[in-house]
N, C-alpha and C positions, 0 to 999 in steps of 0.2 A: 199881543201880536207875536206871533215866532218867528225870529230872526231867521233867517236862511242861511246865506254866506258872511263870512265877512268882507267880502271884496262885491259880495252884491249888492251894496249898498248905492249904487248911482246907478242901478234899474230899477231899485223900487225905494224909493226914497219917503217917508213915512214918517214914523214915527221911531223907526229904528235905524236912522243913518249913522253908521260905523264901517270906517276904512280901515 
């Protein structure tokens, strides 16, 4: 999965949640 933002993580919360 490709991470987006790093501060995007509490819109798309998956498999890749990083704040």
């Amino acid at each position: 999965m490709p991470r987006k933002k790093l501060n995007d993580g509490t819109n798309s919360k998956s498999n890749f949640t990083e704040y």
